[in-house]
N, C-alpha and C positions, 0 to 999 in steps of 0.2 A: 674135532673141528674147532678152529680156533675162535672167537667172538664175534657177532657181526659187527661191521664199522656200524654206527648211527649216525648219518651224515644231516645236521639237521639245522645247522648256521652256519657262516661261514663270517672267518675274520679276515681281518685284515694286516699280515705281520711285514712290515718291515724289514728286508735283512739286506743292509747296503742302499744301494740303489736299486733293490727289487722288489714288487710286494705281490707276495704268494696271498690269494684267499684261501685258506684251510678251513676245509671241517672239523668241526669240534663236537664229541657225543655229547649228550647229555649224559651226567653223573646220575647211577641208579637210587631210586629212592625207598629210604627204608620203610619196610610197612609196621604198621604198627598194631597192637592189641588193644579193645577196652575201646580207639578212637581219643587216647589220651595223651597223645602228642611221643616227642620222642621219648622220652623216659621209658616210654615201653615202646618203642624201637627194639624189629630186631634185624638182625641181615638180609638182607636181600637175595633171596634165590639165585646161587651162582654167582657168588661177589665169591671168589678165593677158596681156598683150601677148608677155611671153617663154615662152609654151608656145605661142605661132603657128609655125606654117613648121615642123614638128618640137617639139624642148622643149630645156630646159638642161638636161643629167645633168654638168657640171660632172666632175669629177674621181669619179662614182659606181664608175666599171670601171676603180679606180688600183689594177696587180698592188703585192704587198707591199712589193715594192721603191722604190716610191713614194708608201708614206704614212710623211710626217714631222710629228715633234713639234717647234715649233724655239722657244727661249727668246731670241733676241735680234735686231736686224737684218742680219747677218751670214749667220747661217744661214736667213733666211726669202728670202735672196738667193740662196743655193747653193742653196736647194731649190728655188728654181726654176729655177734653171740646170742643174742636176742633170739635172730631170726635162722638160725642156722642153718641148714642144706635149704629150706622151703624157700622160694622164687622170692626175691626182693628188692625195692629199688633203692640203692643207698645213694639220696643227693649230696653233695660237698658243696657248703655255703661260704665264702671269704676263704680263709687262709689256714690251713691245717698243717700246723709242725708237730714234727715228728720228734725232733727231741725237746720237748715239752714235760712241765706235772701233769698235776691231775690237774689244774683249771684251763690246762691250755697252754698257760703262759713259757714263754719259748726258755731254754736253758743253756748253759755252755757245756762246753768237755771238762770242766774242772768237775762238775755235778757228779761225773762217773768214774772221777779217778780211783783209784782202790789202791791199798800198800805201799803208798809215799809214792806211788809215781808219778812224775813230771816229767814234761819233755825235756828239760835240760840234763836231769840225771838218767834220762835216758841216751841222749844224744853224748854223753859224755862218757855211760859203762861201755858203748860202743860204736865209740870213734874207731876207725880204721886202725888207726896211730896206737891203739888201745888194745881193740879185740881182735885184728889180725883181718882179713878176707878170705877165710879159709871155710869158716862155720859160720851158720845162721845162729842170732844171739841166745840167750842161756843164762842162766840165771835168776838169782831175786827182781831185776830189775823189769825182764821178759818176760815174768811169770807177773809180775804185777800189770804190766803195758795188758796182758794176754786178758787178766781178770777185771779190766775198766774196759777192754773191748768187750766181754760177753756179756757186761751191764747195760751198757752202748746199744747193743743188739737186741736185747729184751724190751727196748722203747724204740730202733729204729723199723725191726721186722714186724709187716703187719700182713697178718695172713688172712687169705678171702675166702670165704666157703664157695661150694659150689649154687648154682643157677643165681648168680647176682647182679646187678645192673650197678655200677660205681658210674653217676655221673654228675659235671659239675653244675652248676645252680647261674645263670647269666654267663657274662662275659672274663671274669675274674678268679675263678675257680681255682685254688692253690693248693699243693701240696707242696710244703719245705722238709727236705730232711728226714723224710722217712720213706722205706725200700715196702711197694705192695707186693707181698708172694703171693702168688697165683699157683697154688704147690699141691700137687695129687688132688684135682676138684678138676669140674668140667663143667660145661655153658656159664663162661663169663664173660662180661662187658663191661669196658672202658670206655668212657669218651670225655671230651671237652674238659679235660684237666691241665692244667701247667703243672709239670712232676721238675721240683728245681732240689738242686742242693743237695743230693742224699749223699751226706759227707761222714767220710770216717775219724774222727777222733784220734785214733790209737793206730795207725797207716806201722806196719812192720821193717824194722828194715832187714833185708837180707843181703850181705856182701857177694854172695855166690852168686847169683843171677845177673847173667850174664856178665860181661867182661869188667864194669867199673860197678857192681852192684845196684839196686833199686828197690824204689821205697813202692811197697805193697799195700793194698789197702781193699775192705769189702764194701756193700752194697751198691746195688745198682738202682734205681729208680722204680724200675719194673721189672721184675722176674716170672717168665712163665714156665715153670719147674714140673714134668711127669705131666700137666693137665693137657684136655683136648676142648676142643669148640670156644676160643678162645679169639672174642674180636677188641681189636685196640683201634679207635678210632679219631680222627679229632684232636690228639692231644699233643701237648708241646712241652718235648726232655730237652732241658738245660744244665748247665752247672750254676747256674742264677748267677748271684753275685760273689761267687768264688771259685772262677775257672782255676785250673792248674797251672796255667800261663802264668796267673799272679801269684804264686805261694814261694814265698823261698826256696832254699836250695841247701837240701845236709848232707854233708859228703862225697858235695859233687854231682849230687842227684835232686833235681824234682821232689818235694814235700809232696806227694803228688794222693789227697782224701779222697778221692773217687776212683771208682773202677768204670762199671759200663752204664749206660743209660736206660738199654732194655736189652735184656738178653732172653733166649728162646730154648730152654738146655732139657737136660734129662729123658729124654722118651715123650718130650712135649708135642702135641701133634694136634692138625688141623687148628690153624691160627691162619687171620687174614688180620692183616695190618694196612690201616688207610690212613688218607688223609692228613698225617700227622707231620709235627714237624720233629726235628734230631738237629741240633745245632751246637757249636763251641763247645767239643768233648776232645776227648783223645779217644779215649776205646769202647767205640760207640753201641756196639749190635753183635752176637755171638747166636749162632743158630749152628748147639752144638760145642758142649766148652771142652771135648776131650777127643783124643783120635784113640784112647784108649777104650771110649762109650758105645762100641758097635755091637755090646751085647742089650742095649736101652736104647741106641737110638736109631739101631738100622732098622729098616720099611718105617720110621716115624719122622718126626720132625719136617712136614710137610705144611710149609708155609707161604703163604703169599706176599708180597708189598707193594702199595700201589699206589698212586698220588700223592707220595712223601715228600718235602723237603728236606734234604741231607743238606746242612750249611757250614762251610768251615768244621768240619767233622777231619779229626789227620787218620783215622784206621775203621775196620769193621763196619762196612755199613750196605749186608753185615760182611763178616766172617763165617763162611757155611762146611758143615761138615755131615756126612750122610743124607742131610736132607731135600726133597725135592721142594726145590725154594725158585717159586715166581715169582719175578720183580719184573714189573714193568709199568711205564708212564710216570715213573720217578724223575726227580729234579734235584741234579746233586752240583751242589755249590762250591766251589774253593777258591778262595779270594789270595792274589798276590800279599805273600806276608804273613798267611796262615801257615800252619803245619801242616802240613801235607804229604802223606804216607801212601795209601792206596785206597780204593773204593771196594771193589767185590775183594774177599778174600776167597781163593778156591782149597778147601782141603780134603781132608779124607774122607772118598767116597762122596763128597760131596756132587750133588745133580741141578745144578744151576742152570735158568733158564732166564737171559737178560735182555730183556728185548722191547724197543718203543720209548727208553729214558733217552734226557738230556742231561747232556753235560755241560755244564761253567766254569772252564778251569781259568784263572786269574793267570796275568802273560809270565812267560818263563816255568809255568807247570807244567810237565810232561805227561803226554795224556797214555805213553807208554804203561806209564804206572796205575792208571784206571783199574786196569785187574793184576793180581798177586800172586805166584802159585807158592801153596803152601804144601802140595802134595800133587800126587801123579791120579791128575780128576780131569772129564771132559767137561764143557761145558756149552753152552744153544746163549749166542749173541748177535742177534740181527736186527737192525734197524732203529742203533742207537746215534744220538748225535752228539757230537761233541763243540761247541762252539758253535753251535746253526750249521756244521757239514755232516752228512753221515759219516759214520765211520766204522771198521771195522774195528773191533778190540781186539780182537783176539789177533790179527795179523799184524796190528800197529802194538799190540803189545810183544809179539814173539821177535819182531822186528828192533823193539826197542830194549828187547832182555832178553840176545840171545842167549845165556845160563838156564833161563825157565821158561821151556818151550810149552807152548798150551794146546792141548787136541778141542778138537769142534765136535759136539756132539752131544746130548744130557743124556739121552736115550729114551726121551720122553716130550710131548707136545701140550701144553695148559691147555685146558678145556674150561677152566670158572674163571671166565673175565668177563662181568655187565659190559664192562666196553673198553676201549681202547683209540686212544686220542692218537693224532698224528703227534712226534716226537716237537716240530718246532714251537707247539701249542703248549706245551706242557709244559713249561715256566711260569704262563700266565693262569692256565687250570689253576697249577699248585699254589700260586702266588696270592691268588682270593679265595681257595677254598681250605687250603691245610690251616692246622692247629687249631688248637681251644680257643675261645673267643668267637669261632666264626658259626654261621648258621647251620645247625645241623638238618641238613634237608638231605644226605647221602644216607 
């Protein structure tokens, strides 16, 4: 049975010369351990895929000796080493960069160079003109780029044990520049963080990939890799102040230090995802990074999404593959002049169920391109809007690409929704209650 409506206010929207009163649910509210506010927040009975099987209580029952305030990378390391598998609440106070020393203080890419590498002698053993487009590069010069990125990596990867509470401290909560793995651990919780910047150094080039070559690069923001019972709440992925938009161009291609913002991969399962915001990326959300992975990720990767801001986002958001992935009461944004690629990616095996989001396409965006087929997958879209109309996607998308025709259908109906908002409501839900900064009352 699907969620009850909670019809419990009603607004006032505007659309033209018409004004509809819609109800609006109230957003469910976290209960909490101890009576000690959200820090020991846990999910809410029936919020998503990660209150199945039990729920996440995250670091809720962390004795005193295991809640830590930590201001830098250093110590958000030792608290977790500190406290290891046992229930904890790790707060993030100011600004925590990732490629930092040891007092904190922030560093550049020259820090981790190894065996004379530089970008120019890099850019220069292979130039096209040079190294052909035939082979990925090789050499002293590759083998040096290869050994300042796994230095790179030894201070941007920061790995979280299992049953832990990572939340931010006020309205300002920063992580710069370093990738949280969330990797083979289970009951953790994210919320009210700004995840900005987690940029690569040492981005690969490879001439081969695809027709004029492109520049490769690792870390994402957030990685939830192999773990279960896995809630991300409240928080806001950026590329801060160093989108892809603005980085030069070698060889014809994008400089382009980032890959995804938050990706959901390996056999990772029961995750519900609220609240948050995903804005100015290219390749945003992967649930599912391989059509190769149906020996880890089929019956798992069973995810929810729900009162997101997607903004100015051009791909993935997400990209799904085997998994039974709920999305609905999302608010996805694309402004005239953005990049603009698709919103749902549909691939293999993948079981999407998209139903109750708004759409913002900015004028001359074609809303054909809404969804993507990536593979021969059904998919459950009903009572999505696009622009304040309902709309069919799946018909306006088969309509508008007939090459990649898309069946109806997931073969499956979401049962864990606390609620569920009329679609014209949900620009404003999302608009005061998504990302880090805002008051954790869900």
């Amino acid at each position: 049975m699907p969620a009850r409506m909670r019809h419990v206010r009603a607004i006032a929207v505007v659309m033209g010369a018409t004004s509809l009163a819609l109800a609006v649910s109230v957003p469910a509210q976290a209960t909490t351990h101890h009576g000690r506010g959200v820090e020991r927040s846990v999910l809410p009975a029936g919020d998503g895929w990660a209150s199945a099987d039990g729920s996440t209580t995250g670091g809720a029952d962390a004795t005193p000796e295991h809640v830590y305030t930590v201001t830098n990378r250093a110590e958000l390391i030792a608290a977790f080493a500190d406290a290891g598998d046992a229930p904890k609440i790790v707060r993030i106070a100011g600004t925590v960069h990732g490629n930092s020393d040891a007092a904190g203080t922030p560093i550049g890419c020259e820090a981790y160079q190894q065996d004379g590498y530089t970008l120019e002698k890099y850019l220069a053993a292979y130039d096209p003109a040079v190294w052909g487009t035939d082979e990925v590069p090789a050499g002293p010069l590759e083998d040096a780029r290869a050994a300042s990125a796994k230095l790179q990596a030894a201070a941007v990867n920061v790995n979280v044990p299992s049953n832990t509470t990572i939340v931010g401290v006020g309205r300002d909560a920063t992580v710069i520049g370093a990738s949280l793995q969330v990797k083979n651990v289970s009951n953790v919780i994210v919320r009210n963080i700004s995840f900005e910047d987690t940029y690569d150094c040492f981005p690969q080039w490879d001439p081969t990939d695809g027709d004029q070559g492109a520049w490769n690069s690792e870390y994402d923001n957030l990685v939830v890799y192999g773990s279960s019972h896995v809630w991300v709440d409240h928080n806001t992925f950026s590329d801060g102040d160093r989108p892809d938009a603005d980085q030069p161009s070698y060889f014809g291609q994008i400089y382009q230090q980032h890959d995804g913002l938050f990706d959901i991969v390996r056999g990772a399962d029961l995750v519900t995802v609220s609240w948050n915001v995903l804005k100015d990326h290219d390749k945003t959300m992967l649930i599912g990074n391989s059509d190769g992975a149906g020996a880890t990720d089929r019956g798992k990767l069973r995810v929810t999404l729900h009162h997101n801001l997607f903004k100015d986002v051009k791909e993935r958001a997400p990209r799904v593959r085997f998994g039974q992935v709920d999305s609905y009461n999302n608010h996805f944004v694309a402004t005239t002049g953005a990049a603009y690629g698709y919103t749902y990616g549909i691939g293999a095996e993948s079981r999407l169920v998209a139903e109750s989001n708004a759409f913002t396409l900015g004028s001359g965006l074609d809303k054909a391109k809404i969804l993507k087929k990536w593979s021969e997958s059904s998919l459950t879209a009903g009572n999505n809007y696009v622009n304040g109309r309902k709309t069919d996607l799946i018909a306006v998308h088969n309509a508008g690409v007939p090459a990649e025709q898309l069946t109806a259908g997931a073969g499956w109906t979401p049962t864990l929704r606390t609620e569920v908002s009329h679609p014209l409501v949900v620009p404003l839900l999302v608009g005061l209650g998504a990302g880090a900064g805002k008051p954790l009352v869900r």
